[in-house]
C-alpha angles and dihedrals in degrees: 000000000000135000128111092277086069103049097048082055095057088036086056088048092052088056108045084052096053097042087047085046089054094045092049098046090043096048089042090052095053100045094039090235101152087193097056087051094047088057093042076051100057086043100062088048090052099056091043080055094055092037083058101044102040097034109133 
């Protein structure tokens, strides 16, 4: 399934998970919470993931 519907969804995937991933790691930092940067962590390697595998 590809067309360029497809591809704005993933692409609007990508960067809610970055911008999750910054928000996470930012707010984690701050407040010194390791668990809410781990998951910021994983985040930001899923949506490098996703940038790799869908990338046209």
């Amino acid at each position: 399934m590809k067309g360029p519907l497809f591809d704005s969804g993933v692409r609007r995937i990508i960067a809610a998970l970055a911008v999750a991933a910054v928000v996470l790691v930012t707010v984690g930092f701050v407040l010194e919470m390791v668990w809410l940067l781990g998951i910021g962590a994983w985040f930001l390697i899923t949506a490098g993931l996703l940038e790799m595998i869908y990338r046209p």
